[in-house]
SETORZA-668765 format. One record per residue (C-alpha): z, x, y; residue in three letters; residue number from 1. Coordinates in pm, 1 decimal. Example, Ala and Ser with C-alpha at 12.3 -4.5 7.8 and 13.67 -1.06 7.14 Angstrom:
+----------+----------+----------+------+------+
!        w !        u !        v ! resn ! resi !
+----------+----------+----------+------+------+
!    780.0 !   1230.0 !   -450.0 !  ALA !    1 !
!    714.0 !   1367.0 !   -106.0 !  SER !    2 !
+----------+----------+----------+------+------+
//
This chain:
+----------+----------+----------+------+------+
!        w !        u !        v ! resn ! resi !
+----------+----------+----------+------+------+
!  12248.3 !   9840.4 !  11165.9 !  UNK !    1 !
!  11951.0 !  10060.3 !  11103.3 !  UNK !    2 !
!  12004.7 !  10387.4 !  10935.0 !  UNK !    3 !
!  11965.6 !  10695.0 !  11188.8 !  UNK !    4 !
!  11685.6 !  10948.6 !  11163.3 !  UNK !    5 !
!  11879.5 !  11182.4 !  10985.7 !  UNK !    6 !
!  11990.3 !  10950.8 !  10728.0 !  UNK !    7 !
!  11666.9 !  10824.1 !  10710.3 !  UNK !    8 !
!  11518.2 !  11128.8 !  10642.7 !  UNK !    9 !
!  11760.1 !  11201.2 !  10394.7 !  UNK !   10 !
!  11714.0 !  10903.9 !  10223.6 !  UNK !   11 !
!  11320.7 !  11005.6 !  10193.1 !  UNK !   12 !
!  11370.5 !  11346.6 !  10074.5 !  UNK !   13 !
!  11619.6 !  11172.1 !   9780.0 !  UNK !   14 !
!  11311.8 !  11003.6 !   9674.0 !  UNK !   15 !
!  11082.3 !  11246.7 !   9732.8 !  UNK !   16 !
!  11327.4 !  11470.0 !   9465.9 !  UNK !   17 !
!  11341.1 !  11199.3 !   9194.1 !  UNK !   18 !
!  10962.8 !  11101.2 !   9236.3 !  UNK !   19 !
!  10883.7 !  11497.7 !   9222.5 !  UNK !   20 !
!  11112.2 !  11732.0 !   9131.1 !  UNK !   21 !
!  10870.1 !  12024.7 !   9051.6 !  UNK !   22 !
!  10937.1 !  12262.6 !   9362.3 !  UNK !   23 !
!  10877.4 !  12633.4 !   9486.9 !  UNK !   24 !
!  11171.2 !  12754.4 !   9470.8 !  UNK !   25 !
!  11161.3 !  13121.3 !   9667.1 !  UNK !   26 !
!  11401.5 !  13445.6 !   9699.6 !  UNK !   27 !
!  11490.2 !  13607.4 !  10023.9 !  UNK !   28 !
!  11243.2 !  13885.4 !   9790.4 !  UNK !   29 !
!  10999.7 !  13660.6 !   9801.3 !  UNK !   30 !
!  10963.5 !  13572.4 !   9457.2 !  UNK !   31 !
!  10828.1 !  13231.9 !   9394.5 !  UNK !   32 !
!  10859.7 !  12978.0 !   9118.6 !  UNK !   33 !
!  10738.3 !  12664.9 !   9050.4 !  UNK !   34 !
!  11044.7 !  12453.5 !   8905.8 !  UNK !   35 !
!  11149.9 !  12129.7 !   8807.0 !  UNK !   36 !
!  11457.4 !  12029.2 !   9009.8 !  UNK !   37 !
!  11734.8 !  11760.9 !   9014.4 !  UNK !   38 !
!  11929.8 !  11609.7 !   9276.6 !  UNK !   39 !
!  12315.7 !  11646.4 !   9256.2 !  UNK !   40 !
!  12475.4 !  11360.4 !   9502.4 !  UNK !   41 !
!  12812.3 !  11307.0 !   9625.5 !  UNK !   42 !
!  13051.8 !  10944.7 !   9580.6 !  UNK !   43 !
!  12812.3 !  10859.7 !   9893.5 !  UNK !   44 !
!  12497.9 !  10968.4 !   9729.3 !  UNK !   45 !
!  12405.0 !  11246.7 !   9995.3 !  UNK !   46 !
!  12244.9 !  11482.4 !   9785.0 !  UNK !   47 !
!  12433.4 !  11832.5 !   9825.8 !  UNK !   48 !
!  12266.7 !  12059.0 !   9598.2 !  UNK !   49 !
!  11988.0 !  12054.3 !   9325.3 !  UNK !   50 !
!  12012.9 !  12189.8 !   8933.9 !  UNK !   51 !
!  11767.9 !  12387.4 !   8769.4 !  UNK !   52 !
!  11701.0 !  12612.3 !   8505.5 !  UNK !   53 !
!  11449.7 !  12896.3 !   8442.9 !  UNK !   54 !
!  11363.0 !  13211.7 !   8236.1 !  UNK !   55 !
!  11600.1 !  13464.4 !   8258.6 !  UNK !   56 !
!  11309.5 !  13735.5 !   8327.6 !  UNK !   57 !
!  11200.3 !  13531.3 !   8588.8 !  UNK !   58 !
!  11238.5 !  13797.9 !   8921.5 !  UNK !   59 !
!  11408.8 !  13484.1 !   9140.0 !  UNK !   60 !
!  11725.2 !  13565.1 !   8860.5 !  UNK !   61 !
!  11736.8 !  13905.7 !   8963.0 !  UNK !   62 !
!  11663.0 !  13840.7 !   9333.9 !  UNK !   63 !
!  11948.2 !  13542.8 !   9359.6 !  UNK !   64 !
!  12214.2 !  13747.4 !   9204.9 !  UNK !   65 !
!  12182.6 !  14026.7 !   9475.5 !  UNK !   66 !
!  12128.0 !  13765.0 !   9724.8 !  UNK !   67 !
!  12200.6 !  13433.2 !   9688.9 !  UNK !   68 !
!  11940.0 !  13292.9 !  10006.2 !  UNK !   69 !
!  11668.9 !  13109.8 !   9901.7 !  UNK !   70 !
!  11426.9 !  12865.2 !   9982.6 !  UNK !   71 !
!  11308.4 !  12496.1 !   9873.8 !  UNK !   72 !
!  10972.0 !  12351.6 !   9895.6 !  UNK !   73 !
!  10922.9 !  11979.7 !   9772.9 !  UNK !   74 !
!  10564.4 !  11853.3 !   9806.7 !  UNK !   75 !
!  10499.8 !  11483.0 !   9762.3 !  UNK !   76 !
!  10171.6 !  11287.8 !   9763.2 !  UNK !   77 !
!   9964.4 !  11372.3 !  10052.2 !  UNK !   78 !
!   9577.9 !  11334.6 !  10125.7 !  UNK !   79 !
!   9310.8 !  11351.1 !  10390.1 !  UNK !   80 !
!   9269.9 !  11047.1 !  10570.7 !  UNK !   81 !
!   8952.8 !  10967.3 !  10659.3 !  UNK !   82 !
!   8781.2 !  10835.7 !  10954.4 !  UNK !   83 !
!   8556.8 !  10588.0 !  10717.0 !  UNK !   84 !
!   8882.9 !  10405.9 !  10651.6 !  UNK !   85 !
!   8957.3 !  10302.4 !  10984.4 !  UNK !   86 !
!   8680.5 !  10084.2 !  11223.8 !  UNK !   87 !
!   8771.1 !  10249.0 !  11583.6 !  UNK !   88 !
!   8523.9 !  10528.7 !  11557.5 !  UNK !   89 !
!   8739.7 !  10724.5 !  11800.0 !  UNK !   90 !
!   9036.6 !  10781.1 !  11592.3 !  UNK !   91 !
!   9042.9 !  11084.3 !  11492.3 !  UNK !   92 !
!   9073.3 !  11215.4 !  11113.6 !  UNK !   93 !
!   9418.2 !  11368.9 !  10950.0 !  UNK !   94 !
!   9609.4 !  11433.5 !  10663.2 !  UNK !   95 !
!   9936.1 !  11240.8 !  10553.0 !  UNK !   96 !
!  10186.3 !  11376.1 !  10355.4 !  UNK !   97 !
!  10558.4 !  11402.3 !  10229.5 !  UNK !   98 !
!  10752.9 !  11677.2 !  10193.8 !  UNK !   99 !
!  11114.8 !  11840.9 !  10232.6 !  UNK !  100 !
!  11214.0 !  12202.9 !  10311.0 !  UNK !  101 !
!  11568.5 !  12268.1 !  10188.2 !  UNK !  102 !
!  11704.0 !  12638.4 !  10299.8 !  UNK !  103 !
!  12004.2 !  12678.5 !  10004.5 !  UNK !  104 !
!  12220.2 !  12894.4 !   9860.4 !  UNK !  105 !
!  12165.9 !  12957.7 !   9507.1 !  UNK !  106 !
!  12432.6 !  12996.9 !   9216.3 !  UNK !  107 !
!  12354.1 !  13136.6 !   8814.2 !  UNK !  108 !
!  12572.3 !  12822.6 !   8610.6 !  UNK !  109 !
!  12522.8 !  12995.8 !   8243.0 !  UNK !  110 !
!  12794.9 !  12798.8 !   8154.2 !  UNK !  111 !
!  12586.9 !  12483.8 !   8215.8 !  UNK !  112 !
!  12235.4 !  12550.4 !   8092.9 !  UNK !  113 !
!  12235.0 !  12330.3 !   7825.6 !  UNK !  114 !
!  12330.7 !  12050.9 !   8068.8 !  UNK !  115 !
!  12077.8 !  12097.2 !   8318.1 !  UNK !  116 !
!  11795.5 !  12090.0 !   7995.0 !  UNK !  117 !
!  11950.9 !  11762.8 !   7860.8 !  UNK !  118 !
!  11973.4 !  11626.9 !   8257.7 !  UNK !  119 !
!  11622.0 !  11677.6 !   8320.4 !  UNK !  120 !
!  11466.7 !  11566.1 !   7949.4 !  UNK !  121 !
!  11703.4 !  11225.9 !   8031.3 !  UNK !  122 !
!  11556.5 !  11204.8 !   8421.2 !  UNK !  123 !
!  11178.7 !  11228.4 !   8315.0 !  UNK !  124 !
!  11191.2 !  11044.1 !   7957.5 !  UNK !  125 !
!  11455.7 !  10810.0 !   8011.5 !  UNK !  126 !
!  11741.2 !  10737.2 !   7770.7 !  UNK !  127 !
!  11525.8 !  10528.8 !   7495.2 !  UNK !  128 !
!  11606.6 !  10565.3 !   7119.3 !  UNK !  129 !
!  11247.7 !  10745.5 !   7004.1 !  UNK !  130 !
!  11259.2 !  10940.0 !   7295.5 !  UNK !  131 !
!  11202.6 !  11357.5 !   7179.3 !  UNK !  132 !
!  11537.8 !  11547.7 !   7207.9 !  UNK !  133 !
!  11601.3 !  11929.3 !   7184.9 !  UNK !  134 !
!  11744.8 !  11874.7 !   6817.8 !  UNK !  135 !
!  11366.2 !  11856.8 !   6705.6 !  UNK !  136 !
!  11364.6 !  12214.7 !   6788.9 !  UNK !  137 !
!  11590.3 !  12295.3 !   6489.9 !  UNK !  138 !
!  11683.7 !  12636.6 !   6476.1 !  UNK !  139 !
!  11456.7 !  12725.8 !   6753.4 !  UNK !  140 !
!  11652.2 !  12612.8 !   7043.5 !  UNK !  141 !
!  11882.1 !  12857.2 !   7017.2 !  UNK !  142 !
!  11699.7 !  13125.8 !   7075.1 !  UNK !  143 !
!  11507.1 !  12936.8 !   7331.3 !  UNK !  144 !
!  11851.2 !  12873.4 !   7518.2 !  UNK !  145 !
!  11943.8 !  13251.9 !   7503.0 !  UNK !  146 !
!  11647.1 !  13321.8 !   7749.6 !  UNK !  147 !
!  11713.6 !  13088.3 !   7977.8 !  UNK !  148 !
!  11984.5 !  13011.4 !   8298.7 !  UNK !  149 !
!  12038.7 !  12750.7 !   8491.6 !  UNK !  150 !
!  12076.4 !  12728.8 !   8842.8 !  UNK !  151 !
!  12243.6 !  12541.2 !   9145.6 !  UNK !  152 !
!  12122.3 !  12565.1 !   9493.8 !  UNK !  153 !
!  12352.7 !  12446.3 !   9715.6 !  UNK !  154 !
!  12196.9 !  12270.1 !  10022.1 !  UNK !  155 !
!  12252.1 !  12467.3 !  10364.4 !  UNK !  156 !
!  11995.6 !  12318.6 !  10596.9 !  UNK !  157 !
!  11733.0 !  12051.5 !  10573.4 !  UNK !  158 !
!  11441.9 !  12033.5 !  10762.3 !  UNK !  159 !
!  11238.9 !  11675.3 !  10678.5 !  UNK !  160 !
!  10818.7 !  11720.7 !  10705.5 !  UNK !  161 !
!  10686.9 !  11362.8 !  10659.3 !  UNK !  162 !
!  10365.2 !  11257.4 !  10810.9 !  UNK !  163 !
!  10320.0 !  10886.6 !  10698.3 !  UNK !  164 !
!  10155.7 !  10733.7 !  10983.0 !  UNK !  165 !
!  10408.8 !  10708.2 !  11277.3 !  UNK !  166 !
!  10275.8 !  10613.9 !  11617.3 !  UNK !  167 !
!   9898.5 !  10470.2 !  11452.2 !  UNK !  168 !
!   9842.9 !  10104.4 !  11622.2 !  UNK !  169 !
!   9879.6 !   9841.3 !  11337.6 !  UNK !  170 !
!   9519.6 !   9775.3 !  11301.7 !  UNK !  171 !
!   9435.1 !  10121.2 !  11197.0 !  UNK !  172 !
!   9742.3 !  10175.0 !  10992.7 !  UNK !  173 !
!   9690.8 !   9862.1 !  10823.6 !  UNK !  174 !
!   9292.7 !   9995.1 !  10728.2 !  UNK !  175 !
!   9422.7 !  10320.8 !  10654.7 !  UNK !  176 !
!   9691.9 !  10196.2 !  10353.2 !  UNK !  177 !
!   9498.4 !   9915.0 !  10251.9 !  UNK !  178 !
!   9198.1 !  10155.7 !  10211.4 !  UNK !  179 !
!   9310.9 !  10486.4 !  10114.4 !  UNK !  180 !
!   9245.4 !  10645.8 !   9765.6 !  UNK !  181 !
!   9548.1 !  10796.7 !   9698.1 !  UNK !  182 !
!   9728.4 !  10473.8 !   9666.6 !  UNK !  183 !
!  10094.0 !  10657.0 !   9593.3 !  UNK !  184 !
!  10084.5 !  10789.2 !   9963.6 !  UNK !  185 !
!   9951.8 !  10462.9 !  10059.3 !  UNK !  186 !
!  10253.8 !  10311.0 !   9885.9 !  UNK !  187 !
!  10469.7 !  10623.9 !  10095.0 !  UNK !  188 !
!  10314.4 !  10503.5 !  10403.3 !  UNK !  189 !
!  10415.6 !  10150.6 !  10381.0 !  UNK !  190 !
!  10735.0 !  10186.7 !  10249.6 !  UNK !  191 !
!  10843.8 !  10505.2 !  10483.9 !  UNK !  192 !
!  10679.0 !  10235.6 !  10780.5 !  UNK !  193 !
!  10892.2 !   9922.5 !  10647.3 !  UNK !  194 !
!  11178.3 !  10151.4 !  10680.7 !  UNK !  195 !
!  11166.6 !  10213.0 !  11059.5 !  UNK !  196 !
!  11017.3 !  10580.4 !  10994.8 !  UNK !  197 !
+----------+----------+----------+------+------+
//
């Protein structure tokens, strides 16, 4: 039985997390960061919130302990697509992309700052035996860990923003991932297509 479009969606924006977790990550305040986010999932694997960590004198800190509301912004490989790639000259130029909007609800986890470092060093180096650790900071990371917090945002709403090529005829969607540069949204297209998006 094929998956609905909500679940479908979802099952994108997991991805989309894991392939790239650096997000915006905004206050009500309108503070903005750049972060590097993971996905927390439930027994099902429905992710339900996402752990991060940034300076304490960052102003989204301030902002999210007065009010908790904040916003998400995922961006994943997008590009112009170009009418050179397809043969019907009256197809019209666009631009493909991935992305997730998640409107949360943020929580300060002190207690678990040193967790959400070690989860995210183990997510983008893997788990090998030469692979760099905090320990090589010696009696810097102490200090370091002081200025930092980690964070939870706890998923509220999801709004899904992928445009991978629905509704193209074959022929020119075919042209279009065969032939376009960016070959990770090509790879996006085809697999978000061979999933019945």
């Amino acid at each position: 039985m094929a998956a609905t479009p909500e679940a479908f969606h979802w099952q994108a924006a997991s991805r989309l997390i894991d392939e790239y977790p650096l997000a915006w990550v905004i206050s009500r305040a309108f503070s903005a960061s750049p972060l590097p986010l993971l996905a927390e999932r439930d027994e099902d694997g429905m992710v339900v919130s996402l752990l991060g960590h940034c300076s304490r004198r960052n102003s989204l800190v301030k902002d999210f302990a007065s009010d908790p509301a904040g916003l998400i912004l995922f961006n994943g490989p997008d590009g112009f697509v170009s009418n050179d790639l397809v043969s019907e000259r009256n197809w019209g130029a666009t631009w493909n992309y991935a992305a997730a909007r998640f409107e949360v609800e943020i929580e300060l986890v002190e207690d678990e700052t040193e967790e959400a470092i070690n989860r995210l060093l183990e997510h983008m180096q893997g788990l090998g035996e030469d692979r760099w650790t905090t320990a090589e900071l010696a009696e810097r990371y102490q200090g370091m860990l002081r200025a930092i917090v980690a964070f939870r945002a706890h998923i509220r709403r999801f709004v899904p923003a992928f445009k991978l090529g629905q509704g193209e005829q074959a022929d020119a969607f075919e042209e279009i991932v065969n032939g376009h540069p960016n070959r990770d949204l090509a790879q996006w297209m085809r697999a978000f297509h061979e999933a019945g998006g």
